[in-house]
N, C-alpha and C positions, 0 to 999 in steps of 0.2 A: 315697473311699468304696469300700468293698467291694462285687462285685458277683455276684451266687448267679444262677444258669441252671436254672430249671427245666424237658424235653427229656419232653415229654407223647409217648408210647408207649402207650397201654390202649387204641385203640382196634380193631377187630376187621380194618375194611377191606374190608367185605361187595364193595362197588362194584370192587374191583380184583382177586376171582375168585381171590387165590391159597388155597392149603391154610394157613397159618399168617397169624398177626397182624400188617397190614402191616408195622409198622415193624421185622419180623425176614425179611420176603423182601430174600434175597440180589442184591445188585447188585455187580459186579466181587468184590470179593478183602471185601468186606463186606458186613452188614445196613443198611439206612436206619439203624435205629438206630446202626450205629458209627460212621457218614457224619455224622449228627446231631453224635454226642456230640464227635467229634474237633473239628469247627469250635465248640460251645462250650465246649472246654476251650485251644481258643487265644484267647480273649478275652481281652482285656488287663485285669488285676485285675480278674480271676476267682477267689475266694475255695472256690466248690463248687458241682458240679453233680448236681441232683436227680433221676432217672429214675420217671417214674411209669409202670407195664409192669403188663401184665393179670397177674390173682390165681395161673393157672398157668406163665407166662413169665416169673417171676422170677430162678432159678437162669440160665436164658438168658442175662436182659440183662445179671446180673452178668459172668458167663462172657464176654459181649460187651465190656463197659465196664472190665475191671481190668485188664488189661492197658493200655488208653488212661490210665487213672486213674496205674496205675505210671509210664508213659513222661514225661507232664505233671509228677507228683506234685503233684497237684489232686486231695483229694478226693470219688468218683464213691458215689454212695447209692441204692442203686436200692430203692423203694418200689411197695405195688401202687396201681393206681391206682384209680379209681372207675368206675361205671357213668355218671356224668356228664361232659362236662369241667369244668366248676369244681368237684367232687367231687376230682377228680384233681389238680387248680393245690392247694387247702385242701389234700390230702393231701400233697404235696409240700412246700408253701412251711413246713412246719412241721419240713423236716430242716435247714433253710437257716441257718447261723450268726445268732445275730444282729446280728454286723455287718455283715451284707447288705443297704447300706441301702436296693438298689437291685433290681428282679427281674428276668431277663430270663422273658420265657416263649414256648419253639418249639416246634412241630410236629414230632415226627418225620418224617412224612410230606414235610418241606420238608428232606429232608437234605442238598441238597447247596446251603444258604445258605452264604456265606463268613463265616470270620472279621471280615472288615473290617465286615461288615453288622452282624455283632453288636457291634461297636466304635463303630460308628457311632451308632445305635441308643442306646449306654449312656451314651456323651457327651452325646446330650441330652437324657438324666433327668438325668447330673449338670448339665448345664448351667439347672436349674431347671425344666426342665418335666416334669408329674407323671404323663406319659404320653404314650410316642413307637410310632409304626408305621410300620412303612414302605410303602411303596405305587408303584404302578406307574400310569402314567395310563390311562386305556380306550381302547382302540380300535376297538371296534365299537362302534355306536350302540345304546341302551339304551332301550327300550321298558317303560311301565309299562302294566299291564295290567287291568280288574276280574276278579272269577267267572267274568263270560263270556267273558273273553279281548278285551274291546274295549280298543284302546288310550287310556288318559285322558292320558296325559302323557309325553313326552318330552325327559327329564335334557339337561341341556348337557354334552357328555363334558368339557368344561376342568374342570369343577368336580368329576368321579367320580375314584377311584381306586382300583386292585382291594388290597386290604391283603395284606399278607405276615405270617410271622413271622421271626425272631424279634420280639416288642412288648415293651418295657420300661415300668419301673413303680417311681417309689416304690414302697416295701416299705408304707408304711401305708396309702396311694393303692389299692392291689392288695387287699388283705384287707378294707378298709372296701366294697370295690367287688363283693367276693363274697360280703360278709356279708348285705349289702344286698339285691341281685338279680343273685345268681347264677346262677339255671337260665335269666333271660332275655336271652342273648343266645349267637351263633356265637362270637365272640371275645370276648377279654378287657378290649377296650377299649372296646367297647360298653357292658358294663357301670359303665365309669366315664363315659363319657357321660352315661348314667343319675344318676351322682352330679351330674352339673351342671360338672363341670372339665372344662379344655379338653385335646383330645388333637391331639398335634403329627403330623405326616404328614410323611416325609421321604423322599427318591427310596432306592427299593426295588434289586432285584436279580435278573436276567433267570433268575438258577440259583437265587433263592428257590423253584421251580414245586412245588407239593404233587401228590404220588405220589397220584393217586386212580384212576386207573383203567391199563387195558392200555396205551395210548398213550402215559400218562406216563409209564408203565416203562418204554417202548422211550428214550423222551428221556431219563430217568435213567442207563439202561443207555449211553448216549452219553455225557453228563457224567461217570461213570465211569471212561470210557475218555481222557477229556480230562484228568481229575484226577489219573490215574495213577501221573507221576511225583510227585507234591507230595504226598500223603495221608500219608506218614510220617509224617515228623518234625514235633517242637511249632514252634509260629509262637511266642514268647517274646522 
């Protein structure tokens, strides 16, 4: 099976104070975005990946992503994205070959997940299940709360886990799941919850962490620094 990556970009990034749209602040010798796109064009049968980048930041991401597209020679498509994110998945997952039978879909903002994560991840859609996430277990105790903040319930952490991306997806699984109820949910796989299938949970990845605010930059800014030697060249 073929496997299509679509590397969600639209969002603004209010929370993380910079002058431009997160996933184009610069971290070492790249943008999130290029950090993104390199670890999913080393997935293994990987057929093409989709960039969804705000309405003004297109010329960018290209500018960003052609040179990596050359170096792979994997097909890079940068499209704008939406005011929503399943606005943004629909508008993407429509440049996606269709022998893609499989989708991955990641955050910019988590750009420096590994290759292997997204490897990992794609194995077990093809391995039959119709929705994989990876996830991290919790470590701090989790409090549920009402309006007034009294606490009614507290979660068993064995059974929580904080999700990552990249989440894979049957390709028909993905579309019927934002055709459906799209605008009701944070992630993608929530939405197929919603469909009634089950969604697999597989051990996550410490360098999946989403860039959201000043503090995550500085740890970005560190994994950078770690990556340094290895960001070249394709993993193939």
């Amino acid at each position: 099976m073929a496997i299509g990556v679509l590397v969600l970009a639209a969002g603004s990034g209010s929370r993380l104070g910079a002058a431009v749209p997160k996933a184009f602040v610069r971290v070492g010798d790249s943008s999130l975005l290029g950090y993104a796109v390199r670890s999913a064009l080393a997935t293994r049968e990987v057929a093409c990946v989709v960039v969804a980048a705000p309405a003004g930041w297109l010329d960018a991401a290209i500018d960003e992503t052609e040179p990596l597209s050359r170096a792979h020679g994997i097909p890079v498509q940068v499209v704008p994205g939406g005011a929503e994110r399943g606005d943004s998945v629909l508008a993407a997952v429509r440049w996606l070959p269709q022998e893609c039978d499989i989708v991955l879909v990641h955050d910019a903002a988590r750009a420096f997940a590994p290759p292997e994560l997204f490897d990992r991840v794609a194995a077990a859609v093809t391995a039959a299940h119709p929705a994989v996430v990876p996830g991290e277990p919790v470590i701090d105790t989790i409090k549920v709360v009402d309006e007034a903040g009294i606490v009614v319930a507290t979660p068993e952490r064995s059974a929580l886990r904080v999700v990552q991306t990249p989440q894979g997806f049957r390709r028909d699984v993905l579309l019927r799941a934002h055709h459906e109820h799209g605008s009701l949910a944070s992630d993608d796989a929530g939405l197929v919850e919603r469909l009634g299938l089950p969604v697999l949970v597989i051990p996550g990845d410490g360098r999946a962490l989403k860039v959201t605010t000043p503090d995550d930059l500085d740890r970005a800014h560190r994994l950078a620094q770690a990556l340094a030697p290895d960001v070249g060249p394709e993993r193939r």
